[in-house]
C-alpha positions as CSV (number, residue, x, y, z in Angstrom):
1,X,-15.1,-18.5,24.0
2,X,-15.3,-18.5,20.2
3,X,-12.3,-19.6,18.7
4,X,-9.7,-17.0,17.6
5,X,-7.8,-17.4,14.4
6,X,-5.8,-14.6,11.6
7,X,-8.4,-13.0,9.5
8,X,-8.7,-13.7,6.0
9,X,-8.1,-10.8,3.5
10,X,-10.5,-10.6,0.6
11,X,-9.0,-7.1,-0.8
12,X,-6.0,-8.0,-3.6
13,X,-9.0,-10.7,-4.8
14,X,-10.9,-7.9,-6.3
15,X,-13.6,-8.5,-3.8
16,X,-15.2,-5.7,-2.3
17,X,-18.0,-7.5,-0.5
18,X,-18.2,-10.1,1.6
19,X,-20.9,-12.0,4.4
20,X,-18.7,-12.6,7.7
21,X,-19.2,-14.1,10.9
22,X,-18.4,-11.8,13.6
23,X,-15.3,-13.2,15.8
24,X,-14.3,-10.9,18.4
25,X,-15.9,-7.3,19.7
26,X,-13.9,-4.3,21.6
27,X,-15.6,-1.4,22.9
28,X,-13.1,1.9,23.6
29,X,-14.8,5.3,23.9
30,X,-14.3,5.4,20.0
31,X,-16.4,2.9,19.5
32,X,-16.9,-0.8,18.9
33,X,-14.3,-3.0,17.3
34,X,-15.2,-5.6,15.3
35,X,-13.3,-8.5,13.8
36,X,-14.5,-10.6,11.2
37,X,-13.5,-14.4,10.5
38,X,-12.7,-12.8,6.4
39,X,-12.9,-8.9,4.7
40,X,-12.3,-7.4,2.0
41,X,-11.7,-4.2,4.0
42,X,-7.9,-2.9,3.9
43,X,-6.4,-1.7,6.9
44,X,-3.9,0.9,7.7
45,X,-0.3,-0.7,8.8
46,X,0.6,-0.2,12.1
47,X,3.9,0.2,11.0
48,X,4.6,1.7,7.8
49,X,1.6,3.5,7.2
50,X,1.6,4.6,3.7
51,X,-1.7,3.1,2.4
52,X,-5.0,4.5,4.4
53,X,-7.6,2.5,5.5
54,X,-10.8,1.4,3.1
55,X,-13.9,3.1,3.7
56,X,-17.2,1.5,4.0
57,X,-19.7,0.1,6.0
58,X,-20.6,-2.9,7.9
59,X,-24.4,-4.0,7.5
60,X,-26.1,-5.7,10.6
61,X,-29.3,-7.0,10.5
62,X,-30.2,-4.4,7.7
63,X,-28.8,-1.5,9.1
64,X,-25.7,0.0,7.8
65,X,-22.7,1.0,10.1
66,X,-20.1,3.3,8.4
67,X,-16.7,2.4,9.1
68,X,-15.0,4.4,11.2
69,X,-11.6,3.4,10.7
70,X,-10.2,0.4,9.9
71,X,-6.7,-0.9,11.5
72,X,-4.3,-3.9,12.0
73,X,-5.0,-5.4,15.4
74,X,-3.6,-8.5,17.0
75,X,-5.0,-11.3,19.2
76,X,-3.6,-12.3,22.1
77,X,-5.2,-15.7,22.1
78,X,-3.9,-17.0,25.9
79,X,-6.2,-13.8,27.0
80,X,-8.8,-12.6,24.1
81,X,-7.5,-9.4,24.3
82,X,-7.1,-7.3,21.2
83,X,-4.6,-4.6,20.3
84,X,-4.5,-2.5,18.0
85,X,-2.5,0.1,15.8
86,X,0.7,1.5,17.8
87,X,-0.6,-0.6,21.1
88,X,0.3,-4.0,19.7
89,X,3.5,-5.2,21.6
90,X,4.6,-7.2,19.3
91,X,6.1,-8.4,16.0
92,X,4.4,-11.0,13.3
93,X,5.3,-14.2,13.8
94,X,5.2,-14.4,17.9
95,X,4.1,-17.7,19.4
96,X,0.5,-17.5,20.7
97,X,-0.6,-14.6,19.0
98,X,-2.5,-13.8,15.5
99,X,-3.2,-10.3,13.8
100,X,-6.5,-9.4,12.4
101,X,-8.3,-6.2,10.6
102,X,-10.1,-4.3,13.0
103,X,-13.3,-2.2,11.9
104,X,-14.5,0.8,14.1
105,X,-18.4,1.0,14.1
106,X,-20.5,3.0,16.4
107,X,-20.8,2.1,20.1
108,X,-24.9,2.2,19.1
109,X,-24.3,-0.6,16.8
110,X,-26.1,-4.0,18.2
111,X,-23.5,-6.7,17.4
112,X,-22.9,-9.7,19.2
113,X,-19.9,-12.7,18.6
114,X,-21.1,-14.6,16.4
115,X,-23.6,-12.9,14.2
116,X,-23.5,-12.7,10.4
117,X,-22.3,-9.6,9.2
118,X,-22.3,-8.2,5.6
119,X,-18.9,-5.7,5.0
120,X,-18.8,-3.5,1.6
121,X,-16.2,-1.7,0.5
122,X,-16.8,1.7,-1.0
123,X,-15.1,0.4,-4.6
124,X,-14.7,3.6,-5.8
125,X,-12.3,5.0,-2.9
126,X,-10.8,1.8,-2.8
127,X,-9.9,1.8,-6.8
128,X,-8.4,5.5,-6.3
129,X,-5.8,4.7,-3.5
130,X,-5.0,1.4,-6.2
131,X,-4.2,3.4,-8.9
132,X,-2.3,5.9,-6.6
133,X,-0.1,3.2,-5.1
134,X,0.5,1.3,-8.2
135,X,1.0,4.6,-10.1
136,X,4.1,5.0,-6.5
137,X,5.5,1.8,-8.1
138,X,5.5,2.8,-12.1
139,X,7.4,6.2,-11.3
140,X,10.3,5.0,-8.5
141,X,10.9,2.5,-11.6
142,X,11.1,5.0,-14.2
143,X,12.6,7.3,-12.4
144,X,15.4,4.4,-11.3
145,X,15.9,4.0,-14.9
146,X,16.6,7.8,-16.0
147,X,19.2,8.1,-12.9
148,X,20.7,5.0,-13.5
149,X,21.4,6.1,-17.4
150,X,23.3,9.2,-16.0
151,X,23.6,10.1,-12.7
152,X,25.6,7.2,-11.6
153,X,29.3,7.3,-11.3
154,X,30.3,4.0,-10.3
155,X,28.1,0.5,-9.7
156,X,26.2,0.5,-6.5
157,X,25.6,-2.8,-5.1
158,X,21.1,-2.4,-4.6
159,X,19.4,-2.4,-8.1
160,X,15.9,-3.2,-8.5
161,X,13.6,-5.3,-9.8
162,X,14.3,-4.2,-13.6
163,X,18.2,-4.3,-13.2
164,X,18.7,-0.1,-12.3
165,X,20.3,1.3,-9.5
166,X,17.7,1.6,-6.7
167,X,17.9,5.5,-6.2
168,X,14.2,4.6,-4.2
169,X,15.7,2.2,-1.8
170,X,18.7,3.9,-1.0
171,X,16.9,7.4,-0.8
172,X,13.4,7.2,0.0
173,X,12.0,8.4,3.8
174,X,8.6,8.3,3.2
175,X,5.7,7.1,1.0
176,X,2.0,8.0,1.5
177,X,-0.7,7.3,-0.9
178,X,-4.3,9.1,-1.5
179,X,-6.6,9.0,-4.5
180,X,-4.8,8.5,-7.9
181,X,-1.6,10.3,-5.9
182,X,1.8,9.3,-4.1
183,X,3.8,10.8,-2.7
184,X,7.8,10.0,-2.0
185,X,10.3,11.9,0.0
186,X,13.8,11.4,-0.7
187,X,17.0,11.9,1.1
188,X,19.9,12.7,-0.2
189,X,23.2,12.7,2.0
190,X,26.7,12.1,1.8
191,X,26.3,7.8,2.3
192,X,24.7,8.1,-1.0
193,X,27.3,10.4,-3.0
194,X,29.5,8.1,-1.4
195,X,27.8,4.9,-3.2
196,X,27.8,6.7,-6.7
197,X,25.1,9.4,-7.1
198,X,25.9,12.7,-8.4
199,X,23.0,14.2,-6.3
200,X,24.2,17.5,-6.9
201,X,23.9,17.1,-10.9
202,X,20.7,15.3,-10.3
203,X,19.3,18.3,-8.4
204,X,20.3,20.9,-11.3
205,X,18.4,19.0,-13.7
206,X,15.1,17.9,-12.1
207,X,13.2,19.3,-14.9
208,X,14.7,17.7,-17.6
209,X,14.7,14.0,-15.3
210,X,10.7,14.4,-14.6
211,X,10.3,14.9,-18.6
212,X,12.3,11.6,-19.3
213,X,10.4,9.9,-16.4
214,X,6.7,10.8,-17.9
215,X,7.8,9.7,-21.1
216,X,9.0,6.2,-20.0
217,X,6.2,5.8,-17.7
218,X,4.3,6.7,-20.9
219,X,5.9,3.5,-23.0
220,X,5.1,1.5,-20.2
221,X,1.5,2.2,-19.6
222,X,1.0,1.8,-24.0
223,X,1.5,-1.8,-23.0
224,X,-1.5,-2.0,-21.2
225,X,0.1,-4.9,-18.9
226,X,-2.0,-6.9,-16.9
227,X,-0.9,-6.1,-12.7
228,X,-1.4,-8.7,-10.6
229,X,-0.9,-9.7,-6.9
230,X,0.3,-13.2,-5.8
231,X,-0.2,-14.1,-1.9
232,X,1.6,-16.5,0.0
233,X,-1.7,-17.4,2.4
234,X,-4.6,-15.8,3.3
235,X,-3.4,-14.0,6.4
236,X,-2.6,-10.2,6.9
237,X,0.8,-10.9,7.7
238,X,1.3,-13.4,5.0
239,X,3.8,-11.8,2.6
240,X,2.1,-9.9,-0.8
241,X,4.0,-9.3,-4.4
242,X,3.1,-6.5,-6.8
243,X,4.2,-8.3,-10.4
244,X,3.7,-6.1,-13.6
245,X,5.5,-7.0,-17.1
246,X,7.4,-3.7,-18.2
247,X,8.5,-4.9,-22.0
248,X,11.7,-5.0,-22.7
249,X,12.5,-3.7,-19.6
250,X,11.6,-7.1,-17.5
251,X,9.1,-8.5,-14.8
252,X,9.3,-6.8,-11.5
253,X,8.0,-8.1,-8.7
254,X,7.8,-6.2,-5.3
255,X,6.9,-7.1,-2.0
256,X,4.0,-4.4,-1.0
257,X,0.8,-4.8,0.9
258,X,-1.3,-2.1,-0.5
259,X,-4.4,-2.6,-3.2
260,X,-3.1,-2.3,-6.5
261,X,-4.6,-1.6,-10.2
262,X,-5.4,-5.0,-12.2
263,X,-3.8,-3.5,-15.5
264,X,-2.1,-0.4,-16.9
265,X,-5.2,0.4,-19.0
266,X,-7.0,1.7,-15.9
267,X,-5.0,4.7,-16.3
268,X,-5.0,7.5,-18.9
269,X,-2.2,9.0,-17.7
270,X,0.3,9.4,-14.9
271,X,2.6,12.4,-14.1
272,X,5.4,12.8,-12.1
273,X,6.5,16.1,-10.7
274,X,10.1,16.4,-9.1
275,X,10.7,19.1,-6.4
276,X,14.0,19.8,-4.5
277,X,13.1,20.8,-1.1
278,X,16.8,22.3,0.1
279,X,19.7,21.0,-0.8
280,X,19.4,17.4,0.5
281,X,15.7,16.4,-0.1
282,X,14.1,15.3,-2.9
283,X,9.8,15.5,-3.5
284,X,8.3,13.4,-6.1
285,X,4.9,13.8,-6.8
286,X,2.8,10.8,-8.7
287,X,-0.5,11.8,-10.2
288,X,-2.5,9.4,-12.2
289,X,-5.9,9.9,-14.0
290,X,-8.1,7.0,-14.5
291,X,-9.4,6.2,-18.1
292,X,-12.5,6.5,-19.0
């Protein structure tokens, strides 16, 4: 039996294609899963799945297999047996196992262990879903920034990377990226009037906070900052930092897993639109538009 090992991510390495050797296959109904000693394909998290999957294909012996999908698996490596997305039993870090990106092809594809594969990325996808995640990051920042200047009454103990109140950690439910777009949900109850915010002032003046948002996000991107992403190993599990330089405002460095933008001149703009959904939830909507 070949030997089983973590793959190697190629994809915050600005590489979008890559020659492989073919480790492990799966075939479901769906189709045949393939796992790949290396890729630069980006899978969807099993567990907080706010970044989709890369598309592309795979290309065997000249023929090209679209990816189907593409999600985190993990190895048993006592048995060979693979798992994937919401089957794996298991956390990171568990003795005898290792996690891997699994790549859906079609069950036609001829594939055997072993063979030299070639994986491409579709780049432009790829680039979109950056710019929407890191344009996520640029407006929870800014928008940290305009609460923390008024809609706090007293000092709550989480601030973020730049110093503010962390409205986003306290509040946000859920992220979900698509192209040059994120989108954040955000809860606000009573634990969090009780820590400081005067959600109910907040709420009344969404308007005027989305206007103060785009124009800080719009001092920031006139800095056209490199963005970069440092990796502790080469593994999928291995922990992943988003670092930009905001000015005067500081360095911040965030622990996320998605693909990210290279520098704030990719973008021409980005907008943030704030919606109240009821009294309690909060909708923040990130568009970005890439330069040209």
């Amino acid at each position: 039996m070949t030997q089983l090992s973590a793959t190697e991510i190629l994809f915050c390495h600005n590489t979008w294609q890559s020659n492989s050797i073919v480790k492990l296959i799966k075939e479901t109904e769906q189709g045949k899963w393939v796992v790949t000693k290396e890729t630069p394909f980006h899978p969807v998290s099993h567990i907080w799945p706010d970044h989709p999957e890369d598309k592309g294909v795979l290309q065997i012996n000249n023929v090209e297999y679209p990816v189907l999908t593409c999600q985190t698996g993990a190895i048993e490596l006592s048995t060979g047996e693979l798992y994937i997305g919401k089957d794996i039993p298991i956390k990171r870090g568990e003795e005898g196992w290792v996690f891997v990106v699994s790549h859906l092809i079609s069950k036609d594809a001829d594939i055997a262990v072993e063979n030299t594969v070639e994986l491409k990325v579709d780049k432009e996808y790829q680039d979109s879903l950056s710019r929407g995640h890191s344009a996520g990051h640029i407006a929870y920042l800014a928008l940290n920034k305009v609460l923390h200047a008024n809609y706090w009454r007293k000092d709550a103990d989480r601030k973020d990377e730049l110093g503010h109140y962390n409205f986003n950690s306290y509040a946000q439910e859920t992220s979900f990226v698509t192209e040059d777009h994120c989108e954040d949900v955000y809860r606000l109850g009573k634990t969090l009037r009780k820590r400081g915010l005067n959600s109910a002032e907040m709420m009344s003046d969404l308007e005027s906070i989305a206007a103060q948002v785009n124009q800080q996000i719009s001092v920031w991107l006139a800095l056209e900052n490199e963005v970069s992403i440092e990796c502790e190993g080469k593994a999928l599990t291995d922990s992943r930092y988003w670092i930009a330089d905001f000015g005067i405002d500081g360095v911040a460095k965030l622990p996320c897993g998605g693909t990210h933008v290279s520098s704030f001149k990719e973008y021409q703009e980005i907008n943030v639109q704030l919606n109240a959904q009821g009294e309690q939830e909060l909708l923040m909507l990130t568009r970005s538009t890439k330069r040209v």
